[in-house]
N, C-alpha and C positions, 0 to 999 in steps of 0.2 A: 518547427513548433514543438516545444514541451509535450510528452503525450504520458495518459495515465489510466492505468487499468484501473477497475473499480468492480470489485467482488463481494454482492452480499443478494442475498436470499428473497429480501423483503425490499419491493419495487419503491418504498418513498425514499429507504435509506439510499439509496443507487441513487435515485433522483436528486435529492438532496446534495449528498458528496460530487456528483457530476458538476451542480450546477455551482458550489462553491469554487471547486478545482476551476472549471468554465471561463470565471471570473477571475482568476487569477493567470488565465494565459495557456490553460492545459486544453488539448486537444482531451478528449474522453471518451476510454473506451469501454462496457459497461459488458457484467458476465453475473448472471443468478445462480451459479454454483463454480466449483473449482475445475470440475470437467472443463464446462466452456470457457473457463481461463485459459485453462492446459492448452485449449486449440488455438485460441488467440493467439498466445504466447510462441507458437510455433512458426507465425506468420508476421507476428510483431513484435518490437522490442521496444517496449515505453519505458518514460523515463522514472517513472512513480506503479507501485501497485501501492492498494488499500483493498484490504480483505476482512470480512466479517470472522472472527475465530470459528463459528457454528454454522457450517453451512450442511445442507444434503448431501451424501456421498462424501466426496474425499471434504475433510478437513477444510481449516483456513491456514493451520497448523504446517499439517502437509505438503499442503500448496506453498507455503512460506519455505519449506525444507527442499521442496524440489527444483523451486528457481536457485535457490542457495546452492545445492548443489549441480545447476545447469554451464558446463564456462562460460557459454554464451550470457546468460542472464546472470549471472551472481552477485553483480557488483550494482543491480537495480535494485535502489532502499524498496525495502516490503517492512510496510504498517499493518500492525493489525488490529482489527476493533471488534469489540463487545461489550453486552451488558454487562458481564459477569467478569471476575480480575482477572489481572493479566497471567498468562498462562503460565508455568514457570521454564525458563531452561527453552525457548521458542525459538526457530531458528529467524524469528524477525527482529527487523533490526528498527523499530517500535510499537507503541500501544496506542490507543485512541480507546477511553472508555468513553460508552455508551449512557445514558443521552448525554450530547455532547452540545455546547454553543456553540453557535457559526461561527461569530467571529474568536474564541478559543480555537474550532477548524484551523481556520485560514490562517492565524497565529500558528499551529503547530506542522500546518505544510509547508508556510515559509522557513520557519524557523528550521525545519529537517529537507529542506529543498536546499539552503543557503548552506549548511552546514556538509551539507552532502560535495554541489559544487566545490564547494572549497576544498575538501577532500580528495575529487576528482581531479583538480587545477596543479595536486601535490601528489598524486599519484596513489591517494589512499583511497579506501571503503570507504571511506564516514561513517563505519559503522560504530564504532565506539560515543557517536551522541546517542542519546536515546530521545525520542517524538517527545514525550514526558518528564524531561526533565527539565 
């Protein structure tokens, strides 16, 4: 099964993006700041993160930088979401502004889930789609 971390601060947004992802096939795994990403992530390897840019303590930013540079995790697409624009120069490889439509969500998971597989099928990142465009 598909599995997908989900990183933000504020218990509805978690709620919410779990239960969209849910619906779409992803196992989920849910973290209220980047610390308890960071441990997750040491035990797990999903196939999707989605992280809040603003969290307590470390970053969404950082978090986004330090699977980037993990070998192990690098090549796991990391979104990032907030109310406020997209950060510039982030080492993630999309954006999700806040407040967002569900079905816009589900639209931009498929849309950077599909484009990612395909990437992976050819040996690439997929990093070069971006969630938003």
């Amino acid at each position: 099964m598909t599995a997908a971390l989900i990183v933000d601060d504020e218990p509805a947004i978690l709620r919410l993006v779990a239960m969209v992802l849910r619906e779409l096939g992803f196992e989920t795994l849910t973290a209220p700041d980047a610390e308890t990403a960071s441990q997750l992530l040491k035990s797990s390897k999903p196939d999707l993160v989605v992280t809040d840019v603003r969290l307590p303590g470390i970053s969404g930013i950082e978090l986004a930088k330090r699977i980037k540079s993990s070998k192990r995790l690098r090549k796991i697409p990391v979104l990032l979401m907030s109310a406020f624009a997209e950060p510039p120069a982030h080492a993630g490889d999309g954006f999700i502004a806040k407040p967002f439509d569900i079905s816009e969500l589900e639209e931009t998971f498929n849309r950077y889930i599909d484009s990612s597989r395909i990437g992976s099928e050819n040996g690439e990142s997929g990093r070069s789609q971006r969630a938003d465009s």
